[in-house]
N, C-alpha and C positions, 0 to 999 in steps of 0.2 A: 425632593431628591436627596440621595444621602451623599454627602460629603467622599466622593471619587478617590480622594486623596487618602491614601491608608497609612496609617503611625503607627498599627499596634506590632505587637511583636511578630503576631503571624503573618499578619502584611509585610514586613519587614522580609521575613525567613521568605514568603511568596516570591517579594519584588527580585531578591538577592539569588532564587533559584531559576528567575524565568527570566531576568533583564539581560542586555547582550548588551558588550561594547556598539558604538555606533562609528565606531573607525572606520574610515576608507578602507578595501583590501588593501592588499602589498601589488604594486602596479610595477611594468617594468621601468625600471629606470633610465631616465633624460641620460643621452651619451651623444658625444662628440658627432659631428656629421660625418667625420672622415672614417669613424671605427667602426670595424664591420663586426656584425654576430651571426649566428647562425637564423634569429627568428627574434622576432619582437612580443612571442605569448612565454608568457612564463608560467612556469609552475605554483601555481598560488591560490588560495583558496582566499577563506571568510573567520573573520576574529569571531563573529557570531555562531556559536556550536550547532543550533538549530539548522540553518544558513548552508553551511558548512559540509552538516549531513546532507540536506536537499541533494548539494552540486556533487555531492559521493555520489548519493543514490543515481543522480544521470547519469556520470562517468559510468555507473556497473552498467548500464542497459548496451552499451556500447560491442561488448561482447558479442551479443545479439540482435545486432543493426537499430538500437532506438535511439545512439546518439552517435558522435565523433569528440576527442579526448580532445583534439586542439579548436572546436567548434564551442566547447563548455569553458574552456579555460577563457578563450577572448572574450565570451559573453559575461563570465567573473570579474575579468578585469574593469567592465561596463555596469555594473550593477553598485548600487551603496552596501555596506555592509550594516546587516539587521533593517533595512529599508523594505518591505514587502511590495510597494508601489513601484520600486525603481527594477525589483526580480521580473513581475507579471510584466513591463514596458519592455523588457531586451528580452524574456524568452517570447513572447506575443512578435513582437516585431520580426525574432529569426525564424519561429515556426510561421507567420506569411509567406518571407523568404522563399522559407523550404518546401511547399508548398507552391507556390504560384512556380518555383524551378520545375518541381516534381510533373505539374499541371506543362511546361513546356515541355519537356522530355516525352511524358506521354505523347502529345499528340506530333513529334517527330518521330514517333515509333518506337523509342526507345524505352520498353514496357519493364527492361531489370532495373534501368536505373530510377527509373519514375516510381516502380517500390519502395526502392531504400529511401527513398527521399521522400514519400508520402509516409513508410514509419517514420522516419525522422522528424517528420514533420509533426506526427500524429504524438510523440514523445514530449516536444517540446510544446506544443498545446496543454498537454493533460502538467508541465510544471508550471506555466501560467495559471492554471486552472489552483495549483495547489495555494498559491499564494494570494489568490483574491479570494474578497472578500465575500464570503458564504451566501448574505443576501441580495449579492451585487447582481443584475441580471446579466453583468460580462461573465459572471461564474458560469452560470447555465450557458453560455455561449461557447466560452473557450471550452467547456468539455463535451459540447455536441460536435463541433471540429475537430478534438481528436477522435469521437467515435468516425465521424467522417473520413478522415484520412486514413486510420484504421484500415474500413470496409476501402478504400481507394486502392489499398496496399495487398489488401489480400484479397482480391476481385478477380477470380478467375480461378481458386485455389477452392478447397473443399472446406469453407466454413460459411455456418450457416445462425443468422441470427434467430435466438431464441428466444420469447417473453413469457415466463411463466406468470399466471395469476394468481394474485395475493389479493386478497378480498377484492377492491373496486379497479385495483393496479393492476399496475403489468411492471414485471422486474426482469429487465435485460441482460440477457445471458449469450454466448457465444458456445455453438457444439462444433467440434470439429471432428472429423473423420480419418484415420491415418489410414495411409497407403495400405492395401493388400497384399499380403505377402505373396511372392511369385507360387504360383501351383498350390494355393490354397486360397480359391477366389470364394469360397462360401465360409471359412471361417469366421466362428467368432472370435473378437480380442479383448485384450483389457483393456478399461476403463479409468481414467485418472478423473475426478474432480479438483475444481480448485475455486477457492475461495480466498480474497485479500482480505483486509482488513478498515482500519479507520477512513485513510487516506488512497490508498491504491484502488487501480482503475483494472477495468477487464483489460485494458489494451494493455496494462501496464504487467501484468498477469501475464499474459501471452510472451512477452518480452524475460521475465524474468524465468519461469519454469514452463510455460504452455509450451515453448519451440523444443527444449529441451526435450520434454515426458513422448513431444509430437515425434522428434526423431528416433526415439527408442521403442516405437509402434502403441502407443496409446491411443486410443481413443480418447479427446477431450471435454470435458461440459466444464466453460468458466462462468462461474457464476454471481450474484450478488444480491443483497438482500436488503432492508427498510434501514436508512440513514447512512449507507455507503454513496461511495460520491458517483457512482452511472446511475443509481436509483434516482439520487437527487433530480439527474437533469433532466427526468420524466417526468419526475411524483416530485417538485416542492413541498417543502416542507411535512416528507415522510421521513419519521424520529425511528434512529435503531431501538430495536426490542430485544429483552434478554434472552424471550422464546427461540431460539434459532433453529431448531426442530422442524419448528412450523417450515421453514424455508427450504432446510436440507429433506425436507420429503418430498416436495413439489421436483427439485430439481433430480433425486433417486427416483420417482415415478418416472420422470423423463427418460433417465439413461435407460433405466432399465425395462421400458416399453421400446426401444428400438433393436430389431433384431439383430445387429453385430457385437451387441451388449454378452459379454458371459457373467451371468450374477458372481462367478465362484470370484470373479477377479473385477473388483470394482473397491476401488481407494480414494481415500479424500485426505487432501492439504489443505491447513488454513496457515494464511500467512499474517503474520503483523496479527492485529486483533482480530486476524481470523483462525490463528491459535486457539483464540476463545469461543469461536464460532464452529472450527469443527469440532473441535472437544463436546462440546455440547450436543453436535448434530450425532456426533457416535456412541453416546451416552445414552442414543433414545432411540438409535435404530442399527437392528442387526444385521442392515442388508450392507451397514459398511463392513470390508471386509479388511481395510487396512486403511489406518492412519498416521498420518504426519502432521506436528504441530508444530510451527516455526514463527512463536516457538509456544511453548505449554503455558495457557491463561486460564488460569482458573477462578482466579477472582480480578477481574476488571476496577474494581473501587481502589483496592489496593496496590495494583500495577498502578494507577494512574498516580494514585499519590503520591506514589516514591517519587516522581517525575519534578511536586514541587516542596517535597520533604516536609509535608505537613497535609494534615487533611482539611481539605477546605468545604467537608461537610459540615464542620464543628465551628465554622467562623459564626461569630454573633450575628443579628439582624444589621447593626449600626456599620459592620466591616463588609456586609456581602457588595458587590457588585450584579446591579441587574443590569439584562440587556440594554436598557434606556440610558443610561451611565455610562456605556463606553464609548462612545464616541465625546464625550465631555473629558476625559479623563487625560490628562496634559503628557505631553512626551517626558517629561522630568519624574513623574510619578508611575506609570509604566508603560514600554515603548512601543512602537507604534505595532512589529509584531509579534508580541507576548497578546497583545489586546485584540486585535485579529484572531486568534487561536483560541483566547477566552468565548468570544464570539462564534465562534466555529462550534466549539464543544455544546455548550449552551443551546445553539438551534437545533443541530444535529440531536441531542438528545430529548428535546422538546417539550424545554425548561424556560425561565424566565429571568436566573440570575445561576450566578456560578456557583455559590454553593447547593443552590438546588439541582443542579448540572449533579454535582458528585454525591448528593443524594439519592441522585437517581441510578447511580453509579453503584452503589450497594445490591442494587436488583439483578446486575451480573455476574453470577456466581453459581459456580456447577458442585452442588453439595458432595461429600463420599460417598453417597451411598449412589449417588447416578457414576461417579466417577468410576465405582467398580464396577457397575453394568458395560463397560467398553471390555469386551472379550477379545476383539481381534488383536493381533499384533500392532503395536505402535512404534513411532519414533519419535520423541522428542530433540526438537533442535535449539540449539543456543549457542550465544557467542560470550567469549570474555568481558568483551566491553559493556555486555548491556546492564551491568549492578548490579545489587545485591537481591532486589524485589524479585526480577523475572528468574533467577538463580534458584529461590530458594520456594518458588512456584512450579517452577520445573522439579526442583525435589519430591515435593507435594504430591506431584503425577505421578511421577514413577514409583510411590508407594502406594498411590490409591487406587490406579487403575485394575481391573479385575483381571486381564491378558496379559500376555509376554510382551514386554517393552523393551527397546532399546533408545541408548542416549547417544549425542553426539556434538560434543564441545566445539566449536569454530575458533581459533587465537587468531592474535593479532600477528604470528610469524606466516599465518595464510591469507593476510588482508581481510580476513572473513569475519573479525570480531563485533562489529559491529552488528543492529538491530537488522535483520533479515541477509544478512551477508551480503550489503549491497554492493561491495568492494571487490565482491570474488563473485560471483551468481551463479559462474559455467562450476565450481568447486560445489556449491551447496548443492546444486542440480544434480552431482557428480555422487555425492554421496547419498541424498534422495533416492534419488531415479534407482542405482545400483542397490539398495537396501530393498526398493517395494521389486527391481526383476527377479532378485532372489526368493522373495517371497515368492512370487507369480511364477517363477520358474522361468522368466526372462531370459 
């Protein structure tokens, strides 16, 4: 085994871009018995930026009924900070909670509140889910109960679970059907796909833009494809592929075999690295008839590596870290979750060490000459905060694409800056949704 412990300079530049304080959060503070406050949660997050983001990304679903702002804040204050064991124990523990509530509510009748509190529930599952460990069998666990709670939530409502076939698989999708417009019961509508990314779940999808595109009369197919995390908790150890094509035709055959489908109006979103994913998918087929990319990936090897400001395909044989090595690998030399995430990437790609991870990393890349084959109108999205890499990728787009493009910056004066505007959701959805009605004539 090679020595875990890394000195050289890259390892250096690595440990310095991916290590997190391991501070406690900021907790509320010991006060007098006699002095009174308003509340005992305070506004406080995580020293760890990773961490940090996570409990943003739950605060945004909130919008949406996937969380509650004073429900994430007490579970923050319970959690270690940069600790991944002690995240997966208090969202695990409050998604039972919310659930076993949800499961009373129901069966006294109360079938509105036993919703909210089955998504809630189903929310705080799929952030357990994000923080265990990949090959942990709790992983496959926690994200079969938020599909669970999911289907619990929306059980009676017009969505219907889909598997399309991928060679020997089945990759699990959700279609949903929007209302009828009053006196026009045989029309046909538009059609929204959507598609997340590395990390994010269909139910997580549904939360962030599915309700949105659902209440502006779309039609929806969410879907997912080899090495995203609903794929996972069916097909083990199925590794994402650069092909995405393959996947965006199986779920286009779909939509567009059912007859409320109008081909003229059928759009696709990909979010997070499914940026990369529909990019790709519209690169190869013209039955998209509009896309969004939130935000524009075109080259995955070199997004990733802005992330730890070096490339860790170039590391020597003596520096790499393979799979069998990190569990040996000491908290002083990198922390417990940097090494987690190393692990994650690695399987999910369907490698053996990290630099072969970003190796393989080089195979995701949508060359010009596919990039101008996308004729329909686009939009590309981005935010201030996410650097220089996805900035100047998104550049890249909007000169090579062959159709009419438009852009759309998110700052930090709309809480939006951040990586998929997890801060604002109902604002990104706001400027989405309104960009493809005008297209469609919405």
């Amino acid at each position: 085994m090679q020595d875990p412990c890394l000195h050289s300079p890259h390892r250096r530049r690595f440990m310095t871009a991916a290590a997190a304080s391991l501070a406690l959060p900021t907790l509320a503070q010991s006060r007098p018995a006699d002095k009174m406050e308003r509340g005992s949660t305070h506004v406080s997050g995580f020293a760890d930026a990773e961490m940090d983001y996570q409990l943003m990304r739950q605060l945004g679903t909130a919008r949406y009924g996937g969380a509650a702002v004073g429900e994430c804040l007490a579970l923050a204050q319970r959690i270690q900070n940069g600790v991944p064991a002690s995240w997966v124990a208090e969202f695990t523990a409050a998604a039972q909670r919310q659930e076993a509530d949800a499961q009373a509510r129901a069966l006294r009748g109360h079938a509105v509140s036993a919703r909210g509190q089955y998504l809630v529930a189903c929310n705080s599952y799929r952030a357990a889910e994000y923080y265990s460990g990949v090959l942990s069998p709790e992983h496959t666990r926690l994200g079969r109960k938020s599909r669970e709670c999911f289907l619990a939530a929306v059980r009676g409502q017009d969505v219907e679970e889909v598997f399309l076939p991928f060679g020997g698989a089945q990759l699990p999708a959700y279609y949903v059907r929007a209302p009828r417009p009053q006196g026009r019961p045989g029309r046909t509508g538009k059609t929204l796909l959507l598609v997340s990314g590395y990390d994010g779940t269909l139910e997580e999808t549904w939360l962030s833009y599915g309700l949105a595109a659902l209440e502006r009369g779309y039609h929806l197919l969410l879907f997912t494809g080899p090495g995203q995390m609903d794929a996972l908790r069916i097909n083990p150890g199925m590794a994402f592929i650069p092909e995405y094509e393959h996947v965006g035709r199986l779920a286009l055959d779909y939509v567009l075999a059912r007859r409320e489908t109008d081909p003229r109006r059928v759009a696709l979103m990909g979010i997070s690295f499914g940026g990369y994913f529909a990019t790709r998918i519209a690169a190869h087929e013209p039955r998209v008839r509009a896309l969004i990319a939130n935000s524009p990936i075109v080259d995955l090897h070199a997004y990733m590596a802005s992330f730890v400001g070096f490339d860790p395909a170039l590391l020597p044989d003596a520096e790499d870290v393979r799979l069998e090595d990190i569990d040996r690998i000491p908290d002083s030399a990198i922390p417990p979750q940097t090494r987690e995430m190393m692990r994650n990437l690695i399987v999910r790609l369907g490698q053996t060490s990290f630099r072969q991870a970003y190796q393989r990393l080089r195979d995701f890349r949508i060359q010009d000459a596919s990039l101008c084959n996308i004729r329909c109108p686009s939009l590309a999205l981005l935010g201030t905060g996410e650097g220089a890499e996805p900035l100047a990728q998104c550049e890249h787009f909007l000169r090579a694409v062959g159709g009419p493009v438009a852009r759309h910056v998110f700052t930090a004066e709309e809480g939006a800056e951040g990586h998929c505007q997890t801060g604002n959701l109902a604002y990104s959805a706001a400027v989405s949704m309104d960009w493809l009605d005008e297209l469609f004539g919405g």
